[in-house]
C-alpha positions as CSV (number, residue, x, y, z in Angstrom):
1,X,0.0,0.0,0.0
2,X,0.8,3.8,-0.9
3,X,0.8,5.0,2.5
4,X,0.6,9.1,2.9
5,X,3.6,10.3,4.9
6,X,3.9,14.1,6.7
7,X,6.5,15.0,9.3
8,X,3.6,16.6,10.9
9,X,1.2,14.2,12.6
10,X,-2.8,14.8,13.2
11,X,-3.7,15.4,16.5
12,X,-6.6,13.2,17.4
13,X,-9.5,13.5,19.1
14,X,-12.6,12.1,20.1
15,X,-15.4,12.5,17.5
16,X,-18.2,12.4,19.5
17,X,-20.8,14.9,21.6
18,X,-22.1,14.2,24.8
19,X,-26.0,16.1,24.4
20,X,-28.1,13.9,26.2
21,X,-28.8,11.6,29.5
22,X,-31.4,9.5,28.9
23,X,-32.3,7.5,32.3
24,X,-32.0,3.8,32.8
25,X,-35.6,2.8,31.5
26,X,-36.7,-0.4,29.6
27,X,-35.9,-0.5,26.8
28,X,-37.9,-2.7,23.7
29,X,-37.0,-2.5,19.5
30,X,-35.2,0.4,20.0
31,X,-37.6,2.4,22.4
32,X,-36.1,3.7,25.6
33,X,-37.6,6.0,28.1
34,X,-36.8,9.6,28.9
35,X,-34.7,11.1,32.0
36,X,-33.2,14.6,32.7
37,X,-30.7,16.4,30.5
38,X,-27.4,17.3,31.6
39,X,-25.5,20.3,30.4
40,X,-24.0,19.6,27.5
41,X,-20.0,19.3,27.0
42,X,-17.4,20.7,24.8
43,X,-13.4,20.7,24.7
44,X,-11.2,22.3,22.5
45,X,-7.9,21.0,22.0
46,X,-4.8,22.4,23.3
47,X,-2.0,22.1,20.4
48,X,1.2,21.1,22.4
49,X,2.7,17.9,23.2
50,X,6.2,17.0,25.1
51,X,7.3,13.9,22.8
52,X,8.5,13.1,19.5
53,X,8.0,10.3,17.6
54,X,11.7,9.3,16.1
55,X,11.9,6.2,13.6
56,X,15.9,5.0,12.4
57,X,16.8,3.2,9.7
58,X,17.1,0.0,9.7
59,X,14.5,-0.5,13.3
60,X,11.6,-2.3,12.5
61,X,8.8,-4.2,14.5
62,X,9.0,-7.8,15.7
63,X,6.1,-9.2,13.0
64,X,7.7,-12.5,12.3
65,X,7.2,-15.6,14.6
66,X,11.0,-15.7,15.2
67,X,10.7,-11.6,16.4
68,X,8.2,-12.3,18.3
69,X,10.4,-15.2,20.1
70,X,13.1,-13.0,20.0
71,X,11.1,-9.5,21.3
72,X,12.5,-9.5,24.7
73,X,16.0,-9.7,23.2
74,X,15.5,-7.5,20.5
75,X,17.7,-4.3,19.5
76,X,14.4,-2.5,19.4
77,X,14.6,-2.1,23.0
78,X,18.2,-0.9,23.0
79,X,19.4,2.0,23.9
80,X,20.7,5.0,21.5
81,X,24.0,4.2,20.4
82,X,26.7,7.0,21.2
83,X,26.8,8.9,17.8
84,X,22.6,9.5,17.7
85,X,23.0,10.0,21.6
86,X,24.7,12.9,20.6
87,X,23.1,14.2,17.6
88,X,20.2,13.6,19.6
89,X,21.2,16.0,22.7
90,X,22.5,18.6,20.2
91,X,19.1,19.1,18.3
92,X,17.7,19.5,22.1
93,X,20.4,22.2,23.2
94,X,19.3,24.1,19.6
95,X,15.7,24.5,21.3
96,X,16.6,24.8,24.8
97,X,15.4,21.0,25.6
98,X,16.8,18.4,27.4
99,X,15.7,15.2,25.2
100,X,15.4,12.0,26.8
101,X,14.2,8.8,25.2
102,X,11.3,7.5,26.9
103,X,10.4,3.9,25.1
104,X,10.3,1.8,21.5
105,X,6.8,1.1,20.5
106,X,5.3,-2.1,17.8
107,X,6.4,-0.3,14.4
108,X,10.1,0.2,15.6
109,X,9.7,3.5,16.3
110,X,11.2,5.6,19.4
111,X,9.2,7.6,21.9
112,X,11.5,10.6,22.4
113,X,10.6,13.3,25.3
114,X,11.3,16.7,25.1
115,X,11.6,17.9,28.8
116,X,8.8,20.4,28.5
117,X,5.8,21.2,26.2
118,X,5.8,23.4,23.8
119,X,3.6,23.9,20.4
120,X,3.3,20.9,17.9
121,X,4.5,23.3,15.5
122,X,8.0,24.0,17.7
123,X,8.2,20.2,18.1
124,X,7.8,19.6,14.1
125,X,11.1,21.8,13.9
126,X,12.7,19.9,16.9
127,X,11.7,16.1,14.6
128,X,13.1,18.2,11.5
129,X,16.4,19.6,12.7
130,X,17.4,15.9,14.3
131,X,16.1,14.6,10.7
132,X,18.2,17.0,9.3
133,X,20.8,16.7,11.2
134,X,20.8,12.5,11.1
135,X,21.0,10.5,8.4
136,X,19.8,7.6,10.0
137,X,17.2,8.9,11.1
138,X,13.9,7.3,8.7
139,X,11.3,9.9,9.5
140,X,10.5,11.9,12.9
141,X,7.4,13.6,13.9
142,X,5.6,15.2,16.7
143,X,3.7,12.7,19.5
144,X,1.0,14.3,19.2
145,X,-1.9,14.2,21.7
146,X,-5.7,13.0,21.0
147,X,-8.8,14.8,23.0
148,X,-12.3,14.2,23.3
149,X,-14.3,16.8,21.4
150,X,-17.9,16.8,21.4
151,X,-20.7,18.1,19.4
152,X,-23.9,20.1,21.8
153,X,-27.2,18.9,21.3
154,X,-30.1,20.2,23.6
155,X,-32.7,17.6,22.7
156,X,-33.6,14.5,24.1
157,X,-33.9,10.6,22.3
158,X,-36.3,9.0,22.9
159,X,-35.9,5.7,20.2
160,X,-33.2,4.4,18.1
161,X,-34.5,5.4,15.1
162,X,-30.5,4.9,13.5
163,X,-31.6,1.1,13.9
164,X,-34.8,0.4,11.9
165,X,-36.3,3.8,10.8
166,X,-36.8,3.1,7.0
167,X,-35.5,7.2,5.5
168,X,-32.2,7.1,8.0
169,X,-31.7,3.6,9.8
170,X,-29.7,1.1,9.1
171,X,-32.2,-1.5,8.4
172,X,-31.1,-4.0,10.8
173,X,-33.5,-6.2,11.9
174,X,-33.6,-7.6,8.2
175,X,-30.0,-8.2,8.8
176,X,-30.7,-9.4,12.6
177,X,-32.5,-12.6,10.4
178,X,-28.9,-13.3,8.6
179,X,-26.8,-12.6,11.6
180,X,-26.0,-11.3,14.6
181,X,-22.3,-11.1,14.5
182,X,-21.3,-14.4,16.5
183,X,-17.5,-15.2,16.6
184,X,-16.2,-11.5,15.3
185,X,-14.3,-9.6,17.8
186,X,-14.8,-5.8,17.4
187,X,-11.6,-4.2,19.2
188,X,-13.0,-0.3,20.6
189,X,-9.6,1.8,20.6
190,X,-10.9,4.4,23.2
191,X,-11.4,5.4,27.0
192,X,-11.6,1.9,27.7
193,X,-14.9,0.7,29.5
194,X,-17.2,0.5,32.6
195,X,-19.2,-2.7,33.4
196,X,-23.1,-2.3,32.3
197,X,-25.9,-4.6,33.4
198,X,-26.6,-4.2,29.5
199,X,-23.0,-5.4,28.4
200,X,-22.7,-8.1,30.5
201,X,-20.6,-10.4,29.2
202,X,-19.7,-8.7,26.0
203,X,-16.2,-7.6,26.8
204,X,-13.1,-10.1,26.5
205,X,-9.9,-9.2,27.8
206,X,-8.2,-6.1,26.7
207,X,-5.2,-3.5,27.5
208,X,-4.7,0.0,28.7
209,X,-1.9,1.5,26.8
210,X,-1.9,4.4,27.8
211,X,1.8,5.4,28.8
212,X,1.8,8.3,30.9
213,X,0.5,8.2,34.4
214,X,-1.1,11.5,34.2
215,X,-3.2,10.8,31.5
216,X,-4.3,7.3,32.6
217,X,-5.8,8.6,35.9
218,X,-5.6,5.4,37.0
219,X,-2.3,5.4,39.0
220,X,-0.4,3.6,36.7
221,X,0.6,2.8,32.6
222,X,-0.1,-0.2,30.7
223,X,-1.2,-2.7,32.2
224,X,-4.3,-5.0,31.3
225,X,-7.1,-3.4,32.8
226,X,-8.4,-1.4,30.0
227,X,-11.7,0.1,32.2
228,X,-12.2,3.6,32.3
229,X,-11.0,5.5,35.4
230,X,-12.9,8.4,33.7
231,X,-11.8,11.6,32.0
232,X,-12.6,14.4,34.1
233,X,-10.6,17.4,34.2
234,X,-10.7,20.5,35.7
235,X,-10.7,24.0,34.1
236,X,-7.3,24.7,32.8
237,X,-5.8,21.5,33.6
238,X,-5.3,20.5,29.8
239,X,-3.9,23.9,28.5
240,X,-4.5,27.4,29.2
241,X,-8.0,28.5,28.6
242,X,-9.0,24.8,28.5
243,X,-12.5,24.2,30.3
244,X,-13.7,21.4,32.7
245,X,-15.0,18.5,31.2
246,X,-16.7,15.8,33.1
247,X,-16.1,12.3,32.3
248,X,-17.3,11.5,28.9
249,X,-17.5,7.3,29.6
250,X,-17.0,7.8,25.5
251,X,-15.6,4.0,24.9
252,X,-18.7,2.4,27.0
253,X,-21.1,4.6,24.8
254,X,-19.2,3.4,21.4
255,X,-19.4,-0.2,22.6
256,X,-22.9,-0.3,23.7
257,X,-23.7,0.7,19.5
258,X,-21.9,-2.0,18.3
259,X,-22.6,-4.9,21.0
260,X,-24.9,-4.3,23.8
261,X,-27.2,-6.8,24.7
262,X,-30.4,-7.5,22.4
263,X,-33.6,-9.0,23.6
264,X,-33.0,-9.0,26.7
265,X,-36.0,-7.1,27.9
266,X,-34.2,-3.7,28.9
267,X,-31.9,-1.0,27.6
268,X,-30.9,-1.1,24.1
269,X,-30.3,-2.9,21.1
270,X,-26.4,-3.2,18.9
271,X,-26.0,-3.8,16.1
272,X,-23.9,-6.7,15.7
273,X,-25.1,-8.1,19.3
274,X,-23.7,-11.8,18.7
275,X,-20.1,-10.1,18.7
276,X,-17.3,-9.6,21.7
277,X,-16.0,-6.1,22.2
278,X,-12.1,-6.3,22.8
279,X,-11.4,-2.9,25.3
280,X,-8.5,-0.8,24.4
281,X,-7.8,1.7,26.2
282,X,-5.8,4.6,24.4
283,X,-7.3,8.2,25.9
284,X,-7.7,9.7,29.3
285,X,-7.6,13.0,31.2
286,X,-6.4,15.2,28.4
287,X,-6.6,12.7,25.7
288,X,-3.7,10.3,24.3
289,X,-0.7,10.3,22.5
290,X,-0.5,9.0,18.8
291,X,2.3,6.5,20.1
292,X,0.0,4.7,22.4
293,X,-2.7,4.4,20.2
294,X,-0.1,2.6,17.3
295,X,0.7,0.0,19.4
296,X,-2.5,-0.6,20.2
297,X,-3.9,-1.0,16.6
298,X,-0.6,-2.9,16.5
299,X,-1.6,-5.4,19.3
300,X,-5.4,-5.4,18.4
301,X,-4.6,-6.7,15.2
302,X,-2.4,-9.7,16.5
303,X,0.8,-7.9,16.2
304,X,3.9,-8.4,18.5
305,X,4.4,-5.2,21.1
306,X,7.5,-5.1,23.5
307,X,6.3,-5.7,27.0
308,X,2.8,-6.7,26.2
309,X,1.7,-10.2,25.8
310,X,-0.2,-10.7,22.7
311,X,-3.4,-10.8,22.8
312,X,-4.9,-14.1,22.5
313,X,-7.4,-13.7,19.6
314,X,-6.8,-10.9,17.1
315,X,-10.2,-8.7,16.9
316,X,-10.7,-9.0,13.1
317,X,-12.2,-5.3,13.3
318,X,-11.0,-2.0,14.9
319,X,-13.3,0.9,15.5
320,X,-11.1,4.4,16.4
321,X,-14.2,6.8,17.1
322,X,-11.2,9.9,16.6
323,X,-9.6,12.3,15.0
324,X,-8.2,15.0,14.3
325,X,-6.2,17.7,11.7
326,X,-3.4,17.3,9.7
327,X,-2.2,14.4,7.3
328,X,-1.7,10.9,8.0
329,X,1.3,10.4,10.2
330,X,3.9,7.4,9.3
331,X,3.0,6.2,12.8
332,X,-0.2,5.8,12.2
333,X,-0.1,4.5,9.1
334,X,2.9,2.2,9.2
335,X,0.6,0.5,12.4
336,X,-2.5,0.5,10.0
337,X,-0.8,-1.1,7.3
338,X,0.3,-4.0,9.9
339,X,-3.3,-4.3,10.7
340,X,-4.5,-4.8,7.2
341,X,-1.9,-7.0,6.4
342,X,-3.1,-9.7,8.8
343,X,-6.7,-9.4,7.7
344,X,-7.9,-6.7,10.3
345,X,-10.6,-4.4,8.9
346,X,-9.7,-0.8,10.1
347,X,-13.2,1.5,11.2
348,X,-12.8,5.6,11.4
349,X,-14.6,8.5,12.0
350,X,-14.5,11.6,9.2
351,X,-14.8,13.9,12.1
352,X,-17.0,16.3,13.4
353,X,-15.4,20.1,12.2
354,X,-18.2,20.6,9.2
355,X,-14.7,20.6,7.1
356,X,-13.2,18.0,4.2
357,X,-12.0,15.0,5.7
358,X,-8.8,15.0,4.3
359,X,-7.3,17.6,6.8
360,X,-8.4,15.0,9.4
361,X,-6.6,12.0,10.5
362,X,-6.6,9.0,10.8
363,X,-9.9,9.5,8.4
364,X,-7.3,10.5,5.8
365,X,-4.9,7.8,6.1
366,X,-5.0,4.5,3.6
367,X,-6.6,1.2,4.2
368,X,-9.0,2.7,6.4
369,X,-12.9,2.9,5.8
370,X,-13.3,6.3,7.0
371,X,-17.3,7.4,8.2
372,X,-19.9,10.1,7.6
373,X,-21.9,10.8,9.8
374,X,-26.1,11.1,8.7
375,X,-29.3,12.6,10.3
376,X,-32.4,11.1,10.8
377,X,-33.6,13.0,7.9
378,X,-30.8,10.7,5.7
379,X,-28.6,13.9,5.0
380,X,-25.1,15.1,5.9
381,X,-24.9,16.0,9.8
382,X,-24.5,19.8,10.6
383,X,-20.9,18.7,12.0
384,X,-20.0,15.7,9.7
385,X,-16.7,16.2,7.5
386,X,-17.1,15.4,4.0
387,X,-14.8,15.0,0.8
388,X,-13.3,12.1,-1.4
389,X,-11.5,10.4,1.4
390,X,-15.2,9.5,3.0
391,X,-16.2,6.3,2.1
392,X,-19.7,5.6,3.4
393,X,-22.1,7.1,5.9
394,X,-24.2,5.9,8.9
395,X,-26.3,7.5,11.7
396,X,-24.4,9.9,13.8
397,X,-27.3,12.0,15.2
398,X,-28.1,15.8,14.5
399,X,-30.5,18.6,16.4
400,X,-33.7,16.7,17.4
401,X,-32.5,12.8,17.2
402,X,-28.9,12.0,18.8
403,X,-28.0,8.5,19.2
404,X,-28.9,6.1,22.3
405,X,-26.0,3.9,24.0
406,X,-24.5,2.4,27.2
407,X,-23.2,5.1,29.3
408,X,-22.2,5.6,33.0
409,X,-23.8,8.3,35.5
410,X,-20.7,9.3,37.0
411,X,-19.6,12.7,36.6
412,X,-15.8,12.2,37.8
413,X,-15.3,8.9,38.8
414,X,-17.3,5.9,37.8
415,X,-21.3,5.7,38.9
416,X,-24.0,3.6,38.0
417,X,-25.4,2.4,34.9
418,X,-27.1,5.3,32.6
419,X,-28.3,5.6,28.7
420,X,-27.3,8.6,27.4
421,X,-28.0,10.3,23.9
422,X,-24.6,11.3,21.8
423,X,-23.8,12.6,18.3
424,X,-21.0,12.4,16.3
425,X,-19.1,10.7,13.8
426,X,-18.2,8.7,16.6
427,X,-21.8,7.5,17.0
428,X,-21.6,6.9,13.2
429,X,-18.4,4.6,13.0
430,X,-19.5,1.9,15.3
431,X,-22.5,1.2,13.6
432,X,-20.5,0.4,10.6
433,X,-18.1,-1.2,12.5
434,X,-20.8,-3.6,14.0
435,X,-21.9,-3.7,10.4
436,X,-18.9,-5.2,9.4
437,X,-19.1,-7.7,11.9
438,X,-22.2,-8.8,10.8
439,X,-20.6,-9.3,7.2
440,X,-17.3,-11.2,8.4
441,X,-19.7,-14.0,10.8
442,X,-21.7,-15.0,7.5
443,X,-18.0,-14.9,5.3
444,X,-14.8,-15.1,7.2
445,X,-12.8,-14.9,4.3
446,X,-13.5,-11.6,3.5
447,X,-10.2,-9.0,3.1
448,X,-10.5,-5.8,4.1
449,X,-10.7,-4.6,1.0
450,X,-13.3,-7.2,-0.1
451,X,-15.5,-5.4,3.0
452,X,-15.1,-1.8,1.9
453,X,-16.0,-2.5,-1.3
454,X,-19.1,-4.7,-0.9
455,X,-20.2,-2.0,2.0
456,X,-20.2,1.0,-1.1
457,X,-21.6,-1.5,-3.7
458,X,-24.8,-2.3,-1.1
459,X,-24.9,1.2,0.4
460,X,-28.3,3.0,-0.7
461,X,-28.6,6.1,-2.3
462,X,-29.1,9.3,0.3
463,X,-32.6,10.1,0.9
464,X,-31.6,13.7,1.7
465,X,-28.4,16.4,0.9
466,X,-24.9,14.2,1.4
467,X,-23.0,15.7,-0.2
468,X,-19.0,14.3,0.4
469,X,-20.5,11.6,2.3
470,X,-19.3,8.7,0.6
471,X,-21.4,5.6,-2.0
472,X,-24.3,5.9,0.4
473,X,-26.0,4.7,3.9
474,X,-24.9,1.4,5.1
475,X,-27.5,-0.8,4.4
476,X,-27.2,-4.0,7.0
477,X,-29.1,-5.8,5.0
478,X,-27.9,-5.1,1.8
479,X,-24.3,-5.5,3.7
480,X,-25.0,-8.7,4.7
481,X,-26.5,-10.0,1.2
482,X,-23.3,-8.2,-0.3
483,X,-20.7,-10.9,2.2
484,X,-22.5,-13.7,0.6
485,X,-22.5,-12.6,-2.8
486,X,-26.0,-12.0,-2.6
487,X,-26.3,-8.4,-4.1
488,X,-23.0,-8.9,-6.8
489,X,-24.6,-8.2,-10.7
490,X,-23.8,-10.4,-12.9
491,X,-22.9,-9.1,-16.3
492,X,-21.2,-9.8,-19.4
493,X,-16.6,-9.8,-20.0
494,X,-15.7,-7.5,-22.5
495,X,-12.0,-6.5,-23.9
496,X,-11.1,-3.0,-23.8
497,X,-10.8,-1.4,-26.5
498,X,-7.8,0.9,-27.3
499,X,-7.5,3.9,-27.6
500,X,-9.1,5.1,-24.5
501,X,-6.2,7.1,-22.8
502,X,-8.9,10.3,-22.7
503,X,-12.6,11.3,-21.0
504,X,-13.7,12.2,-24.8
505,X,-12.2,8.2,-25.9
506,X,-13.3,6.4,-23.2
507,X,-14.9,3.0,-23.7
508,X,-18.7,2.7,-22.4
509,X,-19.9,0.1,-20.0
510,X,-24.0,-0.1,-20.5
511,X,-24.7,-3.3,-18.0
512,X,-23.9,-3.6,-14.3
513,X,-21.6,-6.0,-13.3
514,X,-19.5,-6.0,-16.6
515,X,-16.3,-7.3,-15.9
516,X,-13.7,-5.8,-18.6
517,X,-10.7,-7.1,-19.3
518,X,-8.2,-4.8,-19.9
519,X,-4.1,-4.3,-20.3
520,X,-1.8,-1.3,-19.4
521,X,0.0,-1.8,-22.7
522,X,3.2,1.1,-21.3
523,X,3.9,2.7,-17.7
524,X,2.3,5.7,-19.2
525,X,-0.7,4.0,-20.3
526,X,-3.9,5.1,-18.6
527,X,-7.4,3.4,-19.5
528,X,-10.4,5.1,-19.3
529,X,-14.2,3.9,-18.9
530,X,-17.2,5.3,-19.0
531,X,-21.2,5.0,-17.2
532,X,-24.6,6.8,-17.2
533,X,-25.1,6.1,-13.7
534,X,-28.6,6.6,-12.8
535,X,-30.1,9.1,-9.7
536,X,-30.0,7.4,-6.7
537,X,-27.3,4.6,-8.3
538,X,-23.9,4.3,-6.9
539,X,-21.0,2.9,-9.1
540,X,-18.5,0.5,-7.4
541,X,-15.4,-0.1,-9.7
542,X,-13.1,-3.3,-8.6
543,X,-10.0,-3.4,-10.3
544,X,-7.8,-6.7,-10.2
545,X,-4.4,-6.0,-10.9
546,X,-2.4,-9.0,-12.3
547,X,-0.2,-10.4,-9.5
548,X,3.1,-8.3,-10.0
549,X,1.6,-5.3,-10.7
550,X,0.4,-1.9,-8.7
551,X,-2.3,-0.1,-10.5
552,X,-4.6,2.2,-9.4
553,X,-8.3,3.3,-9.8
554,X,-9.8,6.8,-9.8
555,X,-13.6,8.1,-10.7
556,X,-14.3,11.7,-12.1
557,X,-17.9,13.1,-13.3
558,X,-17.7,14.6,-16.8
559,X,-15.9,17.8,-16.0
560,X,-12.8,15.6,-14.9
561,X,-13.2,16.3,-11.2
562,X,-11.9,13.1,-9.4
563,X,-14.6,12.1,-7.0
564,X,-13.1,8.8,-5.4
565,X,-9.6,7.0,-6.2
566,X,-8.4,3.7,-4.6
567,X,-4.3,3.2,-4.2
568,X,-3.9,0.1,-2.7
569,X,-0.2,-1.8,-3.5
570,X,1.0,-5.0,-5.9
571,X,-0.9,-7.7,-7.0
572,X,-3.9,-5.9,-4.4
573,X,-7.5,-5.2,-5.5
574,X,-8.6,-1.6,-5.6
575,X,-12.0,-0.7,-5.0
576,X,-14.0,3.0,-6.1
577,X,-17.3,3.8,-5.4
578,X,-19.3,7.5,-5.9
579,X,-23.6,7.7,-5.9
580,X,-25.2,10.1,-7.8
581,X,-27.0,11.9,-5.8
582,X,-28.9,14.3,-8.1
583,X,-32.1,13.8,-10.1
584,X,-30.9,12.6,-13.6
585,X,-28.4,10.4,-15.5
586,X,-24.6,11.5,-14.7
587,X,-21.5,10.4,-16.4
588,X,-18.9,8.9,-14.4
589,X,-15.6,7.8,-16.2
590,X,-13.3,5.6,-14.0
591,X,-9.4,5.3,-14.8
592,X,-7.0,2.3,-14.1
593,X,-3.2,3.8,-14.1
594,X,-0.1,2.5,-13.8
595,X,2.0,3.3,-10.9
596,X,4.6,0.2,-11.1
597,X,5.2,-3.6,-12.5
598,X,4.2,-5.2,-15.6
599,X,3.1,-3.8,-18.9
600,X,2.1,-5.3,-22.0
601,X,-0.6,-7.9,-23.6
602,X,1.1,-10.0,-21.3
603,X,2.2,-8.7,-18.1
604,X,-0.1,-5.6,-17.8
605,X,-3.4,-8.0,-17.5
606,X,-5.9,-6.3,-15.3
607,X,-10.1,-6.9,-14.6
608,X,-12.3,-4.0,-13.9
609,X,-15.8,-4.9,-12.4
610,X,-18.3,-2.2,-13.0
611,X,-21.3,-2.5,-11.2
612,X,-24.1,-0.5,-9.9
């Protein structure tokens, strides 16, 4: 995989609001009963951090068997050597810093503390002047820190209308009939989790990895108790200016969506409520360094971190209800990468700042299948980010209808069992994460790529304005059909026909599910295909890319604008999806490129699957 690489790290946050307290009530299909409403709760994020992230040549994670034998041993865990000690403590004395390595985390990198805080911006100087002034040194970045951020709301839910509501559910209880998510382990990269009468038994064993005593609030690092201490802090105690913020009990709320208890005569439904929700905790008081939250994608995925025992079942999906601006960091995506690469499906939220999703992270990193969040009206939520990056949309709650989940009444420190109404593209992410689960129980040997695409190829068309938001509303239904092979169109193989290296020559595909067979006949050869897509239709293009080969996939309307691309690596499938939202037949032309391998009749053999 391409991954997108910047010296300069998003900070992540949260992507979620806390609006509403809804009481402990019964709860039946979705209904649950009213209590009072709390104030509701922001937090702005204070841009500093005290660590940088420093990666050398030649240090790379233990992913093998024989690393993982040899972890404990392993060079990774050594200390500088003299000459980077050095250039190390000189880049410090330029700013005024004593720098102190701190620890080595899953991708090989170093966790490098500065001595004080200061801006991210001063520490992307500090992690380019020891790049500079190193050439060992592979890439170096700011550790940047994550924060809950949450979206007001002032009105109170009173049903789970994301659930069944035929304009903007999810359609689940036609998917309920097909499955229920038994055997999938949905890992929840969060604040970890409190006990609920209404997750009982729903949690397997997790891990805190959170690093710095301060923000665990929990007297302590990692360690394997991933519940949630709480998040409270006072005014001022994250930053200048900062306000106080009671606890959110954000990972209990995320996990409740996916997993909590169904049928069992109180509280609520989740949507994939035959599933296990692995606890990882990441964020605390403050919110969470990028660091700690790569190893734990790491370890959630199955892979090998120093000091932490595997975990003894990988969780085949992650859902990181966060976010935050800036590119993709090579942290971040160097532990997303790992994850994909042993058959982890990777959940994010597009985030909540009403802006295109590509200034957020990790909603703008590759692999991921990066979330929209939609009203109960079926359009684009006041806060949702948008843009090409999105892939598909769910519920995330808006003015008038926020979404219902597991919470805890504590205000500080843990109390007792609550419901609580949130928005946010955190309230969005898990219910395609729990979608996804449903998809994986009925097929197993889905990649993750074979689950993004069949998501956008069985997402419906928007009943209301979306624009940005992606191939559509997941459909759990649809979804589940789509794992089966019970939605793919069966249509007829053609040859491409040459030239089509331009919009005006591009070949036309008039049946769904035509599979063409094509051939990038030079490494600057470009193919181009064209489709009347029809209102409300959504176009998935699947490209097959002979074994050896890395091609890519992009989709443009007919003024050229590129509306969705797919850069996945050699010998992988690429997968592009955009809906037509508007009333009448639009043109979409999709183009396979080279980017490296074989060319020719020969060696440049691709498919491309059009369907919609």
């Amino acid at each position: 995989m391409k991954s997108q690489q910047s010296m300069y790290p998003a900070m992540l946050k949260l992507c979620a609001a806390a609006v509403l307290g809804l009481g402990a009530g019964m709860a039946s299909a979705g209904v649950a009963s009213t209590a009072a409403v709390p104030a509701a709760q922001g937090m702005k994020v204070a841009d500093e951090t005290d660590r940088i992230i420093v990666k050398y040549k030649g240090e790379d994670g233990a992913v093998s068997v024989k690393g993982r034998m040899q972890a404990a041993s392993s060079s990774l865990a050594a200390p500088l050597n003299t000459a980077r000690k050095n250039l190390l403590d000189q880049s410090g004395r330029q700013f005024g810093m004593l720098m102190k390595e701190s620890h080595t985390i899953a991708t090989g990198a170093r966790v490098v503390k500065l001595g004080r805080k200061v801006s991210v911006a001063e520490a992307a100087k500090v992690a380019a002047d020891l790049a500079a002034r190193d050439p060992s040194v592979e890439y170096a970045e700011p550790d940047r820190l994550m924060h809950p951020l949450f979206t007001p709301n002032d009105t109170r839910y009173t049903e789970q209308w994301d659930l069944f509501e035929s304009t903007g559910g999810m359609r689940l209880p036609a998917a309920w009939d097909k499955s229920t998510g038994a055997g999938i382990r949905v890992a929840v990269i969060d604040t970890g989790y409190r006990p609920h009468a209404d997750l009982s038994g729903q949690f397997v064993a997790g891990y805190d990895f959170i690093s710095d005593t301060a923000i665990a609030n929990d007297g302590n690092g990692r360690d394997s108790d991933a519940s949630d201490p709480g998040d409270y802090v006072a005014a001022g105690e994250c930053g200048t200016g900062e306000p106080a913020s009671n606890s959110s009990w954000h990972g209990t709320h995320v996990a409740g969506t996916i997993a909590a208890l169904t049928n069992n005569g109180m509280g609520v439904a989740g949507v994939a409520y035959g599933a296990k929700i692995v606890p990882v905790r990441v964020l605390g008081k403050c919110g969470g360094y990028t660091s700690d939250i790569a190893d734990a994608i790491v370890w959630a995925s199955g892979g090998t971190v120093s000091g932490v025992p595997n975990i003894s079942a990988r969780a085949q999906v992650i859902n990181m209800s966060l976010g935050g601006g800036g590119t993709c960091g090579t942290t971040t995506q160097n532990a997303i990468n790992g994850a994909r690469s042993r058959g982890t499906v990777v959940v994010v939220a597009a985030g909540n700042e009403a802006q295109n999703a590509s200034n957020s992270n990790p909603a703008n990193c590759s692999g991921v299948i990066t979330v929209a969040a939609t009203n109960r009206n079926g359009g684009r939520a006041s806060y949702s980010n948008y843009g090409t990056v999105v892939d598909v949309a769910a519920p995330g709650g808006d003015s008038g209808a926020a979404i219902l989940s597991t919470l805890n009444a504590g205000t500080s420190g843990p109390g007792a069992d609550s419901y609580a109404g949130y928005m946010g593209t955190s309230m969005a992410t898990p219910h395609v994460a729990g979608v996804v689960a449903l998809m994986l129980a009925k097929n197993a040997s889905l990649t993750p790529d074979d689950v993004e695409a069949r998501l956008k190829s069985s997402a419906r068309a928007f009943p209301a304005s979306c624009s940005g938001c992606g191939a559509g509303i997941v459909d759990a239904s649809a979804a589940v059909d789509a794992a089966t092979g019970g939605t793919t169109s069966t249509g007829p193989t053609v040859a491409e026909a040459e030239s089509n290296n331009t919009l005006s020559t591009a070949n036309g595909v008039t049946t769904s599910g035509t599979t063409v067979n094509g051939a990038i006949g030079s490494n600057s050869d470009t193919d181009y295909f064209v489709v009347q897509l029809p209102a409300g239709k959504t176009l998935t293009a699947t490209m097959t890319p002979n074994a050896s080969s890395d091609y890519d996939v992009y989709i443009y309307n007919s003024a050229g604008t590129q509306l969705a691309k797919s850069e996945n690596g050699t010998g992988a499938v690429d997968s592009a999806s955009s809906a037509n939202t508007g009333s009448s037949t639009a043109a979409r032309y999709v183009r396979v490129v080279y980017y490296s391998g074989g060319t020719g009749s020969t060696n440049g053999k691709y498919t491309l699957k059009l369907s919609w």
